[in-house]
GUDREN-57227 format. One record per atom (N, C-alpha, C): residue number from 1; residue in three letters; atom name; x, y, z. Coordinates in pm, whole numbers, plus 50000, padded with zeros to 5 digits. Example, Ala and Ser with C-alpha at 12.3 -4.5 7.8 and 13.67 -1.06 7.14 Angstrom:
<1 'ALA' 'N' <51319 49431 50780>>
<1 'ALA' 'CA' <51230 49550 50780>>
<1 'ALA' 'C' <51320 49670 50780>>
<2 'SER' 'N' <51285 49775 50708>>
<2 'SER' 'CA' <51367 49894 50714>>
<2 'SER' 'C' <51290 50003 50787>>
% end
This chain:
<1 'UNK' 'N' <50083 49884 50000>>
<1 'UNK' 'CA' <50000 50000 50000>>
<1 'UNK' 'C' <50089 50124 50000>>
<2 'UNK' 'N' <50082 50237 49938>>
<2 'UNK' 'CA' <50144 50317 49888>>
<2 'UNK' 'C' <50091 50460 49918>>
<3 'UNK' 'N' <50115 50555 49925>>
<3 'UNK' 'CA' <49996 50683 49935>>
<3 'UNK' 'C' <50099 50754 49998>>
<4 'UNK' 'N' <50039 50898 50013>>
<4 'UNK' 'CA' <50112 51010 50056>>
<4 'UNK' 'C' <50001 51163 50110>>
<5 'UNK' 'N' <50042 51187 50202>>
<5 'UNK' 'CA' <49978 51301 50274>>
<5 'UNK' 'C' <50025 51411 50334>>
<6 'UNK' 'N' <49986 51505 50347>>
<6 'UNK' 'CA' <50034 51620 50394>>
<6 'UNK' 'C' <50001 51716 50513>>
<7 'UNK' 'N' <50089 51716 50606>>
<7 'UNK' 'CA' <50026 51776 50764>>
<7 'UNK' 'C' <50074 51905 50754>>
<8 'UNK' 'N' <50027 52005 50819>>
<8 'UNK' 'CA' <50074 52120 50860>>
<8 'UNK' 'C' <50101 52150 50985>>
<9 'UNK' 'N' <50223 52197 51076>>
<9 'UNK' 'CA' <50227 52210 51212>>
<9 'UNK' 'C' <50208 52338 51247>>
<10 'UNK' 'N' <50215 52417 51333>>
<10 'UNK' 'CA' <50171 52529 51409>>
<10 'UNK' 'C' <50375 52560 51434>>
<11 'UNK' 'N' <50437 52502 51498>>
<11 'UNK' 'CA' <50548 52526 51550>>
<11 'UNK' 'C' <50634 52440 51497>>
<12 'UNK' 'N' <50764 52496 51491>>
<12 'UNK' 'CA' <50885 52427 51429>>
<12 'UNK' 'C' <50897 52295 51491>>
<13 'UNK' 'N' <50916 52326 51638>>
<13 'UNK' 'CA' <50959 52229 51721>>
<13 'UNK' 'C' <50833 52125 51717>>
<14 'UNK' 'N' <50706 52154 51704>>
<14 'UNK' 'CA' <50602 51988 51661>>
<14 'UNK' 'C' <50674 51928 51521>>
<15 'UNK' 'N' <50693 52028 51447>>
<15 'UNK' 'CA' <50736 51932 51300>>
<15 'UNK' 'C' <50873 51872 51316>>
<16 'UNK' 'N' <50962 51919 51393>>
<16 'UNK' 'CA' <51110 51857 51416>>
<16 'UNK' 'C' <51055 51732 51507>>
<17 'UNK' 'N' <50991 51756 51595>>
<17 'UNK' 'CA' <50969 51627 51672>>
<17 'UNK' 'C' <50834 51511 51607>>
<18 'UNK' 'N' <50783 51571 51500>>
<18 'UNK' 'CA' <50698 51457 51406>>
<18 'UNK' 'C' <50831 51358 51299>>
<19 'UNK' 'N' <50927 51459 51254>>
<19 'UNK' 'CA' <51027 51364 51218>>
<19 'UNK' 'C' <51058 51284 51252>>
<20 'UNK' 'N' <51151 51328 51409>>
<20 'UNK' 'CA' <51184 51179 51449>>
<20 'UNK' 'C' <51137 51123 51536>>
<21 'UNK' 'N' <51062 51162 51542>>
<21 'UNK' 'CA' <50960 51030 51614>>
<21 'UNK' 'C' <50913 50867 51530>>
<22 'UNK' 'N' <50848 50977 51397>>
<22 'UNK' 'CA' <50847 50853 51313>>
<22 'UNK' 'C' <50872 50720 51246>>
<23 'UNK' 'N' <51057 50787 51267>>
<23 'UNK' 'CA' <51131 50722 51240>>
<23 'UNK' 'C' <51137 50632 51307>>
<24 'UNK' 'N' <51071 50611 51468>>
<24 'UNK' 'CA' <51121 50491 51567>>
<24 'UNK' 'C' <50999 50406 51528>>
<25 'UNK' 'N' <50893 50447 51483>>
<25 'UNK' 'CA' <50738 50364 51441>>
<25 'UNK' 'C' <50712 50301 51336>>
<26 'UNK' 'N' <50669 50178 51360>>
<26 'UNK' 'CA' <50589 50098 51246>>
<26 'UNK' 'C' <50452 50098 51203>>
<27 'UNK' 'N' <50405 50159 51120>>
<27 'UNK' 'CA' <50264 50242 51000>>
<27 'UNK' 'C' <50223 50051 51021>>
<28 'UNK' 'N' <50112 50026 51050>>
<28 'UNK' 'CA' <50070 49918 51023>>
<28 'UNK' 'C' <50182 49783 51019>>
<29 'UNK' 'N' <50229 49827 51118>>
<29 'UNK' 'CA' <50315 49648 51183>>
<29 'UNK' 'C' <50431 49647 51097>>
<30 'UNK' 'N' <50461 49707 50974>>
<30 'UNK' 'CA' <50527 49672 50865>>
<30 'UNK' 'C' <50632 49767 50843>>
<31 'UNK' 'N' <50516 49915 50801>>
<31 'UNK' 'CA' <50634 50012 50710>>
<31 'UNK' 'C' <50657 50136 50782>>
<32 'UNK' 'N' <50752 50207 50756>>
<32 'UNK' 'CA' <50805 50297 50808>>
<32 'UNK' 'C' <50769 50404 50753>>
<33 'UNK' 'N' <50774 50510 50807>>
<33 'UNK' 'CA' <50638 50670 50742>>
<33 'UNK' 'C' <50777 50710 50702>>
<34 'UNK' 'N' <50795 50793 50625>>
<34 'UNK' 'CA' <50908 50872 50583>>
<34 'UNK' 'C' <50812 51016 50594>>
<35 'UNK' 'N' <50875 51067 50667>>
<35 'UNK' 'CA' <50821 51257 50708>>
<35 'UNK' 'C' <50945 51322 50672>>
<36 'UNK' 'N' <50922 51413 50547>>
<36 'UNK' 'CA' <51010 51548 50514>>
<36 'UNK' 'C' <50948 51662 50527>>
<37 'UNK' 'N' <51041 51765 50495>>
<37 'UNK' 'CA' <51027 51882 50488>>
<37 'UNK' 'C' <50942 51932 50389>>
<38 'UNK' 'N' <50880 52046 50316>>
<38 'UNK' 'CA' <50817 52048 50198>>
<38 'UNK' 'C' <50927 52180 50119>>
<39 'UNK' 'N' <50955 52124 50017>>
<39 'UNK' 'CA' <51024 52199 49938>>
<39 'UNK' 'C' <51004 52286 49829>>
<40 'UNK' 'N' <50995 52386 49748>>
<40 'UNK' 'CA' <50951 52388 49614>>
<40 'UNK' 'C' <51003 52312 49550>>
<41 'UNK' 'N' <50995 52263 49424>>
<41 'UNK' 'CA' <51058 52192 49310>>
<41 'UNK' 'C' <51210 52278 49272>>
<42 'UNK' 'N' <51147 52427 49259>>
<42 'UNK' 'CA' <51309 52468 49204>>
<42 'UNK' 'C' <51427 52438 49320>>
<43 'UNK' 'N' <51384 52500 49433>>
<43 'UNK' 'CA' <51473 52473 49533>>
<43 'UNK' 'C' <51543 52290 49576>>
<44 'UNK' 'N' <51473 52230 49538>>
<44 'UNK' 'CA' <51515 52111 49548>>
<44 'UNK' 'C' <51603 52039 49428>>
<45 'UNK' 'N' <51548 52135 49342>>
<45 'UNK' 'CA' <51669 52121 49182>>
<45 'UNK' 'C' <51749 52086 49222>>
<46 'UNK' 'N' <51786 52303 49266>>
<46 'UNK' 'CA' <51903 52328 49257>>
<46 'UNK' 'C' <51985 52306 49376>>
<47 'UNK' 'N' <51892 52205 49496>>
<47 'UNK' 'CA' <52008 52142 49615>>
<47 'UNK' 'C' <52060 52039 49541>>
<48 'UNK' 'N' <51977 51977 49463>>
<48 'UNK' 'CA' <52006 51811 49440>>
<48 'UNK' 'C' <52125 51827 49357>>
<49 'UNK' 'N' <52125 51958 49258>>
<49 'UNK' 'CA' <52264 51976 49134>>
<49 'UNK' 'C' <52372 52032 49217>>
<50 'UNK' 'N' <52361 52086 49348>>
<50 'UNK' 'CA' <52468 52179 49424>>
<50 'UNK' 'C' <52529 52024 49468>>
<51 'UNK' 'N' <52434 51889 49531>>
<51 'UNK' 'CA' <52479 51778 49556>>
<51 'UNK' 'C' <52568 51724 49487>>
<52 'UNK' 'N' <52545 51710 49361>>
<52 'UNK' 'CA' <52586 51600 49231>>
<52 'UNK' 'C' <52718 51693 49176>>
<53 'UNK' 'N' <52692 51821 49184>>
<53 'UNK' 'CA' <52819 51878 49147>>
<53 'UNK' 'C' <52978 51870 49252>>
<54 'UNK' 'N' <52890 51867 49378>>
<54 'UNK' 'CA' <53034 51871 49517>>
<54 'UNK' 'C' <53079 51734 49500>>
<55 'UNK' 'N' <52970 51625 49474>>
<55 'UNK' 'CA' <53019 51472 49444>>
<55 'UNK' 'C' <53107 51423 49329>>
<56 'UNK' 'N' <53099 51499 49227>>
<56 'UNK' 'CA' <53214 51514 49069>>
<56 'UNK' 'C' <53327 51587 49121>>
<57 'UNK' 'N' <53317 51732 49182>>
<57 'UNK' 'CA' <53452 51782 49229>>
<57 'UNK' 'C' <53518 51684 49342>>
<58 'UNK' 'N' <53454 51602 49403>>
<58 'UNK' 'CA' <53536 51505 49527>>
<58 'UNK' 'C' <53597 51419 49402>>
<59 'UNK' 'N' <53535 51351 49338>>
<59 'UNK' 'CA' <53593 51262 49224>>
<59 'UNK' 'C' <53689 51300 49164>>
<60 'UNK' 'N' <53675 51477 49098>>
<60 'UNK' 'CA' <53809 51495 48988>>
<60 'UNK' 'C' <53914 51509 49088>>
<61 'UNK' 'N' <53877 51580 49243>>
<61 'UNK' 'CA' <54029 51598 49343>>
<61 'UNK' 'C' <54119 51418 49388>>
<62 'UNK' 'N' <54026 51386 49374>>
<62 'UNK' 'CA' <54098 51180 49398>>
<62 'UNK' 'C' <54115 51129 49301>>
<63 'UNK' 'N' <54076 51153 49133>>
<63 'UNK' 'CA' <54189 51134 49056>>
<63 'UNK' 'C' <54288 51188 49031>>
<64 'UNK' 'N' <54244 51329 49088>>
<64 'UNK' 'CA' <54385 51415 49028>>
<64 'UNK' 'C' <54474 51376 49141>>
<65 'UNK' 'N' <54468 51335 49278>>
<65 'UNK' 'CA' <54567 51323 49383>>
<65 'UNK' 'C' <54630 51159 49333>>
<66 'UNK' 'N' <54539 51076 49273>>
<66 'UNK' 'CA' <54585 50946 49269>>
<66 'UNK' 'C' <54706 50907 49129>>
<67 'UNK' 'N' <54661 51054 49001>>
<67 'UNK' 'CA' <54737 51068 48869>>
<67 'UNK' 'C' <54880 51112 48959>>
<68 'UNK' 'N' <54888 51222 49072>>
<68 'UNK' 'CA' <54998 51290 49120>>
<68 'UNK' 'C' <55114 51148 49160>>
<69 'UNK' 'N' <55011 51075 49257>>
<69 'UNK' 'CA' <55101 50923 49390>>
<69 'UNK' 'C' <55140 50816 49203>>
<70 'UNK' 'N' <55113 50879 49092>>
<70 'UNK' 'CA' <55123 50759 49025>>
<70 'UNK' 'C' <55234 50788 48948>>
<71 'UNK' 'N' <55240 50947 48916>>
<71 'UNK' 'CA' <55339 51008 48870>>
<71 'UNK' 'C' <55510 50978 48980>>
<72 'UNK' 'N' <55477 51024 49086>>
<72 'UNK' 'CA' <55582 50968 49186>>
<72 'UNK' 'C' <55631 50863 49213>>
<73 'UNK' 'N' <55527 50748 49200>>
<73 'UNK' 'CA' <55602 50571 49186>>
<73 'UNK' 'C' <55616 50578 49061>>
<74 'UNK' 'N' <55627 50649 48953>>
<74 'UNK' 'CA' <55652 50631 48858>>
<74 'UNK' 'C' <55813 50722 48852>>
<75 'UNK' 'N' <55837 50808 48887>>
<75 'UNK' 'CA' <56016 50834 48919>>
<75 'UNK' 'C' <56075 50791 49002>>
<76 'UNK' 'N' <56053 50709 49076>>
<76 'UNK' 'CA' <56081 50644 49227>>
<76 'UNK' 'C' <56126 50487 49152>>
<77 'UNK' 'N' <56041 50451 49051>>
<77 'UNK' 'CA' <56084 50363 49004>>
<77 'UNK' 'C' <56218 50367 48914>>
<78 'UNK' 'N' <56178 50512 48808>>
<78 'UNK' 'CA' <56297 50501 48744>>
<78 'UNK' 'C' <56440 50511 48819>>
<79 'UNK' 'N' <56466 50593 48932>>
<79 'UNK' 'CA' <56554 50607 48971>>
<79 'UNK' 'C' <56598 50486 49068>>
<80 'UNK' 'N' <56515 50391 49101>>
<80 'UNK' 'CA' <56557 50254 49118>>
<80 'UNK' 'C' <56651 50182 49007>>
<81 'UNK' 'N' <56579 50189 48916>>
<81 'UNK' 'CA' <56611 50092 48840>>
<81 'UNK' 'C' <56759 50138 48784>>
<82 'UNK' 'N' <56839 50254 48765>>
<82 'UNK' 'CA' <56958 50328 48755>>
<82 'UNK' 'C' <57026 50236 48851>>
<83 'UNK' 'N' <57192 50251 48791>>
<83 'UNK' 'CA' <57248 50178 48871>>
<83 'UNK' 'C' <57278 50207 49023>>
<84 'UNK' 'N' <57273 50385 49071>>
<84 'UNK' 'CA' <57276 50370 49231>>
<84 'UNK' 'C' <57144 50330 49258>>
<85 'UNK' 'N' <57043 50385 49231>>
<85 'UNK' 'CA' <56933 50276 49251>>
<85 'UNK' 'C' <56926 50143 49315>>
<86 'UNK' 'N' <56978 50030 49222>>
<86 'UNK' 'CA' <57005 49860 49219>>
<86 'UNK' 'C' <57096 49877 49363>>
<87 'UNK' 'N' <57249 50007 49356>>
<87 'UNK' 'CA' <57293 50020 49491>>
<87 'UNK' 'C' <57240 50081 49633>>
<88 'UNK' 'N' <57139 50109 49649>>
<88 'UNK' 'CA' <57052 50166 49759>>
<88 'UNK' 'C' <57006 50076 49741>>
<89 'UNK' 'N' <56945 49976 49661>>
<89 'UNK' 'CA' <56871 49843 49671>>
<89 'UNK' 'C' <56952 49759 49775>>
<90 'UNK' 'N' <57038 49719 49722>>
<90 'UNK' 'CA' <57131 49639 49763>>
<90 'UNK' 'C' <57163 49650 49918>>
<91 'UNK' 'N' <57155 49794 49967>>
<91 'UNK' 'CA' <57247 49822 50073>>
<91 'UNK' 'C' <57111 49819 50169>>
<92 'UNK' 'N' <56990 49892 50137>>
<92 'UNK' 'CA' <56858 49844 50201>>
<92 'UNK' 'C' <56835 49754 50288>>
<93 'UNK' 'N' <56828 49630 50122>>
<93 'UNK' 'CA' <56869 49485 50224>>
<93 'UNK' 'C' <56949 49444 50287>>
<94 'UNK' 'N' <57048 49447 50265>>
<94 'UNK' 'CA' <57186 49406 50387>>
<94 'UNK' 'C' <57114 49479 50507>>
<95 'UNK' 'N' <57063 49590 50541>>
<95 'UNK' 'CA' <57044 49687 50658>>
<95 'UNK' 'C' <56974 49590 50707>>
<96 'UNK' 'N' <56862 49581 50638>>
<96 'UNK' 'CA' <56698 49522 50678>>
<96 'UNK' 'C' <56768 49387 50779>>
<97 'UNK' 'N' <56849 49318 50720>>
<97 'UNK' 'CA' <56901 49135 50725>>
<97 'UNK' 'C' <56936 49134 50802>>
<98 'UNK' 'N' <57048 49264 50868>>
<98 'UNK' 'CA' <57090 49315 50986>>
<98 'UNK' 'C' <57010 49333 51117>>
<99 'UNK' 'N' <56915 49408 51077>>
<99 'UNK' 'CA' <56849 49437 51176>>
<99 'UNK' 'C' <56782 49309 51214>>
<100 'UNK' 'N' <56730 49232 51112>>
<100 'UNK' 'CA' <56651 49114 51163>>
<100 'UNK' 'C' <56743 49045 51233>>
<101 'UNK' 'N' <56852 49051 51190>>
<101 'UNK' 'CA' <56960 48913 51282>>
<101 'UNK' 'C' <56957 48982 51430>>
<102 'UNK' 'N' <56966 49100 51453>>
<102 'UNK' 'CA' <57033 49134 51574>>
<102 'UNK' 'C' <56905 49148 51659>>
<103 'UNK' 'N' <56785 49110 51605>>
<103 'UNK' 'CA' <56639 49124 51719>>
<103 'UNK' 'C' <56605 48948 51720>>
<104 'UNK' 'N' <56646 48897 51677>>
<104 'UNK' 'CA' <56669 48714 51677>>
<104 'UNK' 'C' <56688 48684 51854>>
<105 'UNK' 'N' <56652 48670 51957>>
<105 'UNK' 'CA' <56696 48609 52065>>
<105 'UNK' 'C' <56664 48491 52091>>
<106 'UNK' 'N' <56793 48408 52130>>
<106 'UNK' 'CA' <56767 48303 52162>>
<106 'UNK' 'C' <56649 48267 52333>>
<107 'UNK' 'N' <56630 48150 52254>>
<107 'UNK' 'CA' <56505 48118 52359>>
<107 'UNK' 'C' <56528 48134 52503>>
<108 'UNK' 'N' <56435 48147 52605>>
<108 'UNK' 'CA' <56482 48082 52716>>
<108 'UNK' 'C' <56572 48217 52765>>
<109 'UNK' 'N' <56649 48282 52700>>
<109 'UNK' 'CA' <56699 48396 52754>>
<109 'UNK' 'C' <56664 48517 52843>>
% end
């Protein structure tokens, strides 16, 4: 069952507290009332496009931050792959091998 109606309140504070109240109640054992605000049409346009537009600018700023982190492993690589590169490679690991040996304790100690 489907339908829709329209109340008018006297005071802000009855219509703030018809909201959520609602929300804790079940309409016939089952469904839940959904109570809004009443909007004009234009005004609800132009929230819904102010919405959809802040949601595209979040999108173009996290590709453009993710093109930036891709550009950077992308010289991070080249300058690996150069021969001091392969040598900061090299010396890395020996460090790393180091450190693991010298946190090694024997048991029981």
């Amino acid at each position: 069952m489907q339908g829709f109606g329209f109340v008018s309140y006297k005071t802000l504070e009855g219509a703030q507290k018809c909201r959520f109240e609602s929300a804790k109640h079940l309409f016939r054992s089952s469904h839940r009332l959904l109570v809004s605000q009443f909007e004009q049409k234009a005004l609800r346009g132009s929230r819904l496009s102010e919405k959809v537009d802040n949601m595209a600018f979040r999108r173009y700023k996290h590709m453009e931050q993710n093109t930036k982190a891709k550009g950077r492993l992308e010289q991070l690589r080249t300058q690996l792959s150069s021969k001091g590169g392969q040598q900061f490679l090299s010396l890395l690991k020996q460090m790393v091998v180091a450190r693991q040996q010298s946190q090694v304790r024997p048991r029981g100690v």
